[in-house]
DSSP file (Angstrom, degrees, kcal/mol; ACC not computed):
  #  RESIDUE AA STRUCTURE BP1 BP2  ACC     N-H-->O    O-->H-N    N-H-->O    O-->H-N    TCO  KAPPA ALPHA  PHI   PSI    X-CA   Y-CA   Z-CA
    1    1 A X              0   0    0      0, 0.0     2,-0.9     0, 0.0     0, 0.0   0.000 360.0 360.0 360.0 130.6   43.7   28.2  -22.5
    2    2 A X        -     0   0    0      1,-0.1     0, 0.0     0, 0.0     0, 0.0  -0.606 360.0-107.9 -73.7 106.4   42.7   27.6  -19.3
    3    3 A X        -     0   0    0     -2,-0.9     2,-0.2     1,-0.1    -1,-0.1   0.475  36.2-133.0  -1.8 125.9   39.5   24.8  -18.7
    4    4 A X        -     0   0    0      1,-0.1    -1,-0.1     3,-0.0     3,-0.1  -0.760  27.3-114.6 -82.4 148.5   36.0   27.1  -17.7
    5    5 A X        -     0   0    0     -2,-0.2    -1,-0.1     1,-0.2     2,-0.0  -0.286  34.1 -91.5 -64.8 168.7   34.2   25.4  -14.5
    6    6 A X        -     0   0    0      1,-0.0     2,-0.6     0, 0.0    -1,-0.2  -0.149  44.4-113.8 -52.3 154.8   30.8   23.9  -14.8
    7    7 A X        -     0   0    0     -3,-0.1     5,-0.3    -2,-0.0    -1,-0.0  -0.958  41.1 -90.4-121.7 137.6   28.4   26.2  -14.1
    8    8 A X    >>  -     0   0    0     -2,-0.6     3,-4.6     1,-0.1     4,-1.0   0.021  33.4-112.3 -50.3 133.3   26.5   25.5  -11.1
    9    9 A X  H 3> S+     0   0    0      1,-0.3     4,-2.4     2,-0.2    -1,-0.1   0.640 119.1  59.3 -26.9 -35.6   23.2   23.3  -11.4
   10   10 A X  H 3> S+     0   0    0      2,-0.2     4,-1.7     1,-0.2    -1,-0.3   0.778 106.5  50.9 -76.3 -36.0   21.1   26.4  -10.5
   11   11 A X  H <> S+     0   0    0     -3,-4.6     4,-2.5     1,-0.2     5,-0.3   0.962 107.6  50.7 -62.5 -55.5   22.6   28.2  -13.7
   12   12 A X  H  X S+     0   0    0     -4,-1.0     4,-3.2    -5,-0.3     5,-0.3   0.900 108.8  49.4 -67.8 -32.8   21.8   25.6  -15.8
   13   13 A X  H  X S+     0   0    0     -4,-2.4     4,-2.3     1,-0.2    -1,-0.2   0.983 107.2  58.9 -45.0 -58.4   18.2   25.3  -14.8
   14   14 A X  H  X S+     0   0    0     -4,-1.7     4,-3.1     2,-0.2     5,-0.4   0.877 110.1  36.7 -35.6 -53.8   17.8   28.9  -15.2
   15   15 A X  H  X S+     0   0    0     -4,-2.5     4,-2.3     1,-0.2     5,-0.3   0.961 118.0  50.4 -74.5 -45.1   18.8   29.1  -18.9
   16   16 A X  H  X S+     0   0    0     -4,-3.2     4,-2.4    -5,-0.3    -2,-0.2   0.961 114.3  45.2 -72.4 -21.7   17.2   26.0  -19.8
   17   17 A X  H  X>S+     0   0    0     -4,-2.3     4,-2.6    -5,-0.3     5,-0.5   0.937 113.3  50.5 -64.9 -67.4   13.8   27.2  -17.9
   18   18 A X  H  <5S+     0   0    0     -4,-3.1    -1,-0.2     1,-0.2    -2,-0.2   0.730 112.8  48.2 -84.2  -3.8   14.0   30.8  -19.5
   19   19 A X  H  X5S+     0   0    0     -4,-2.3     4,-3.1    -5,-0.4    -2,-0.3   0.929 107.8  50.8 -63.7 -57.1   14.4   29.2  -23.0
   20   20 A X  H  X5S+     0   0    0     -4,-2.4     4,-0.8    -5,-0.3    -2,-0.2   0.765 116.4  44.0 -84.8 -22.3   11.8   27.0  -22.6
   21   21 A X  H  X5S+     0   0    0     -4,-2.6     4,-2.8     3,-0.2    -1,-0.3   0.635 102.8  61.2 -48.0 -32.5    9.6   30.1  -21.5
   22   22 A X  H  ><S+     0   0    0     -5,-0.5     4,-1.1     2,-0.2    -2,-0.2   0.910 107.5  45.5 -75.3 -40.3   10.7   32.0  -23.9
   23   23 A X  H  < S+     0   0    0     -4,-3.1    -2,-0.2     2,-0.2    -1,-0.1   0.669 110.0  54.5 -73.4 -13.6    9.1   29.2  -26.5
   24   24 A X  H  X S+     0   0    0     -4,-0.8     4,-0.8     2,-0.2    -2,-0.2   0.855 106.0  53.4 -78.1 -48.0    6.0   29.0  -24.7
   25   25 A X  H >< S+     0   0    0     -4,-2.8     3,-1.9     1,-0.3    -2,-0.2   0.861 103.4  54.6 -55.9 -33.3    5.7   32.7  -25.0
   26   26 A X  T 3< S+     0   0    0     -4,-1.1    -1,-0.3     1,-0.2    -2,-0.2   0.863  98.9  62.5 -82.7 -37.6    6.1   32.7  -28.7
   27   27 A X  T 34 S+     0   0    0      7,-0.1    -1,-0.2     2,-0.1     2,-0.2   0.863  97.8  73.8 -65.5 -17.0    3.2   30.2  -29.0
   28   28 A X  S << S-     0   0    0     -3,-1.9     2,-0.2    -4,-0.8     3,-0.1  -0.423  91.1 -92.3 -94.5 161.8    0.5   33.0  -27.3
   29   29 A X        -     0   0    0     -2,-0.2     5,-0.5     1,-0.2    -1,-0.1  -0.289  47.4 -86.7 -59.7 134.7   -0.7   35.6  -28.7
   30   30 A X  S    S+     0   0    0     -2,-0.2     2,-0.2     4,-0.1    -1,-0.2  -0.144  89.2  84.6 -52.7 150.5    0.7   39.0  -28.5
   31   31 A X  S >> S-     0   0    0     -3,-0.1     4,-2.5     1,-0.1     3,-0.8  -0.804  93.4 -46.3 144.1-166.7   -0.9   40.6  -24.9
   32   32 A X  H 3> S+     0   0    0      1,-0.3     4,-3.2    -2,-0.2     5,-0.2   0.844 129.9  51.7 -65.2 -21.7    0.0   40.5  -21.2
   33   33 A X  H 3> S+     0   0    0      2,-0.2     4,-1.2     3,-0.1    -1,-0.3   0.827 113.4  44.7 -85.3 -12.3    0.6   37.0  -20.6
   34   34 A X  H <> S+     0   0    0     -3,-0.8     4,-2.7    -5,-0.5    -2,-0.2   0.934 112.2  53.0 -28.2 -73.7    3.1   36.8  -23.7
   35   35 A X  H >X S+     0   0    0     -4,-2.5     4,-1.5     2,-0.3     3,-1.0   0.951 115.9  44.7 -41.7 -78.2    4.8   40.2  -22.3
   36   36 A X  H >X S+     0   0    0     -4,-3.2     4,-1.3     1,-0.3     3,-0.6   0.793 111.9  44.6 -34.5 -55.3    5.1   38.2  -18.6
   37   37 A X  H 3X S+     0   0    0     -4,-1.2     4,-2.9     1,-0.3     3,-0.3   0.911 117.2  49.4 -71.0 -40.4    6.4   35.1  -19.7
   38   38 A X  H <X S+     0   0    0     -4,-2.7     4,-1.9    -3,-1.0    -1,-0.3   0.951 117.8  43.9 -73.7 -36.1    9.1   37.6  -22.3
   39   39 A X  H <X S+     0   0    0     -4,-1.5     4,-3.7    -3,-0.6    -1,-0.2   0.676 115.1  47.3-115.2 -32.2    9.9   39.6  -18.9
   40   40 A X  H  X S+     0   0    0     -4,-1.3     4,-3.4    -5,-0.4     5,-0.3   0.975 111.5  49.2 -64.4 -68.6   10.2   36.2  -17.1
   41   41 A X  H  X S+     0   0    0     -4,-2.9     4,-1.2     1,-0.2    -2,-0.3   0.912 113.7  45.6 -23.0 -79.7   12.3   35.0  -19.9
   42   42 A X  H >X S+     0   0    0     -4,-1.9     4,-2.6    -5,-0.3     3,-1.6   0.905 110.5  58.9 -29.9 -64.2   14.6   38.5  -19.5
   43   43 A X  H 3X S+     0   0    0     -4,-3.7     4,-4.4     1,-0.3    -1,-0.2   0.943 110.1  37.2 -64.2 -47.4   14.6   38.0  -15.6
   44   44 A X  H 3< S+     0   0    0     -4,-3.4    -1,-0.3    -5,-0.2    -2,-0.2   0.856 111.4  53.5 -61.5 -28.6   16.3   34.6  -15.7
   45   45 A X  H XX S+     0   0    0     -3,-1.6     3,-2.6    -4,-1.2     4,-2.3   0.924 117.3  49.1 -88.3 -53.5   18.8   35.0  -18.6
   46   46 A X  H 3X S+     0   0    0     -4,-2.6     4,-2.3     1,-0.3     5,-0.4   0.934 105.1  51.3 -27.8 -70.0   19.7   38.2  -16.1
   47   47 A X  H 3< S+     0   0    0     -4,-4.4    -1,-0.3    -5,-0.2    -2,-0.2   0.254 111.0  55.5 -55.7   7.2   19.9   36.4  -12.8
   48   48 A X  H <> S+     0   0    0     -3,-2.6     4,-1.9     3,-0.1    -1,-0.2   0.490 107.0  42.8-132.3 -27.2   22.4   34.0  -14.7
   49   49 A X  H  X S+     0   0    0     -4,-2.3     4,-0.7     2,-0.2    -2,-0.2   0.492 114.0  52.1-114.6  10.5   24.8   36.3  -15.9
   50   50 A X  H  X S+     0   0    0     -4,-2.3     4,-1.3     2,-0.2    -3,-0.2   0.620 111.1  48.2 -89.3 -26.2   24.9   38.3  -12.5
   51   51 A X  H  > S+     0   0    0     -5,-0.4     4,-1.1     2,-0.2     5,-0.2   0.954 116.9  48.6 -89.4 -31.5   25.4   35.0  -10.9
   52   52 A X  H >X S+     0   0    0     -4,-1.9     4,-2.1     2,-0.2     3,-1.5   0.932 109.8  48.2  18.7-102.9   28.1   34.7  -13.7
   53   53 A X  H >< S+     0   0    0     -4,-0.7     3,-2.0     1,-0.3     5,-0.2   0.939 109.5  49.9 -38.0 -92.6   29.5   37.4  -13.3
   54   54 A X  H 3< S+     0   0    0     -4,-1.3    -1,-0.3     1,-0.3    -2,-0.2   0.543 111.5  46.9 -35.8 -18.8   29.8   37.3   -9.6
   55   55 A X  H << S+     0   0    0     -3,-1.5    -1,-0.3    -4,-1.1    -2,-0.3   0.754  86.6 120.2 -90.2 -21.4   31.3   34.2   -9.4
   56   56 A X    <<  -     0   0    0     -4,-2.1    -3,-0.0    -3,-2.0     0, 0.0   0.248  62.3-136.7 -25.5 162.6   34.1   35.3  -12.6
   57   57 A X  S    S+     0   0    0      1,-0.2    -1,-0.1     3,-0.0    -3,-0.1  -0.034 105.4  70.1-124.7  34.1   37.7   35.1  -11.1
   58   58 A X  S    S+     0   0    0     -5,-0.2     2,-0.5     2,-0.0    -1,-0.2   0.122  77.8  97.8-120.5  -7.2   38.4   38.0  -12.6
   59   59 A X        -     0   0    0     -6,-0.2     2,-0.4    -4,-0.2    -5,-0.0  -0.670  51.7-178.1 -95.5 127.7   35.9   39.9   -9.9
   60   60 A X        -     0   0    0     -2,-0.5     3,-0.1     1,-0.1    -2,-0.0  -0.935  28.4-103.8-129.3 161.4   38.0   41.6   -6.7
   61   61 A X        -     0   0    0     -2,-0.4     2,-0.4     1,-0.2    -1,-0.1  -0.043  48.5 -86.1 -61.4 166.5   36.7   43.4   -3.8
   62   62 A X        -     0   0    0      1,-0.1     2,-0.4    -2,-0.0    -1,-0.2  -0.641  38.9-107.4 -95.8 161.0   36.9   46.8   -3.6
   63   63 A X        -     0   0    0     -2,-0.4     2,-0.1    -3,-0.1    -1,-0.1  -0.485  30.5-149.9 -81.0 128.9   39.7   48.8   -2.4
   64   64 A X              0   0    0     -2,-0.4    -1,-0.0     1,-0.1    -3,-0.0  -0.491 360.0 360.0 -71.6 144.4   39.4   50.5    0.9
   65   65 A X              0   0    0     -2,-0.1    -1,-0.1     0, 0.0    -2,-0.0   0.509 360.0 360.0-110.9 360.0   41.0   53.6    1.7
């Protein structure tokens, strides 16, 4: 099986960042600054498997006709 790269510093920030939001949220109380910090959470775990994604070497352009 072939070796996976690293994932780029900016990935890893990301994840560990919306973890570590994601534990902060848990400590408030349900209401809007919970909800933000969970939406914050969401947005980063997103941004990490679009950037993912897009870098995959399994991703081609599309074909023109």
């Amino acid at each position: 099986m072939p070796r996976q790269p690293e994932k780029p510093p900016f990935e890893q920030k990301w994840k560990e960042l919306a973890d570590k939001t994601r534990e902060e949220a848990m400590d408030l109380p349900p209401g809007r600054a919970r909800d933000a910090m969970l939406k914050k959470a969401r947005q980063l775990e997103t941004a990490c498997q679009m950037s993912e994604w897009v870098s995959s070497p399994g991703l081609r352009p599309p074909i023109g006709k």
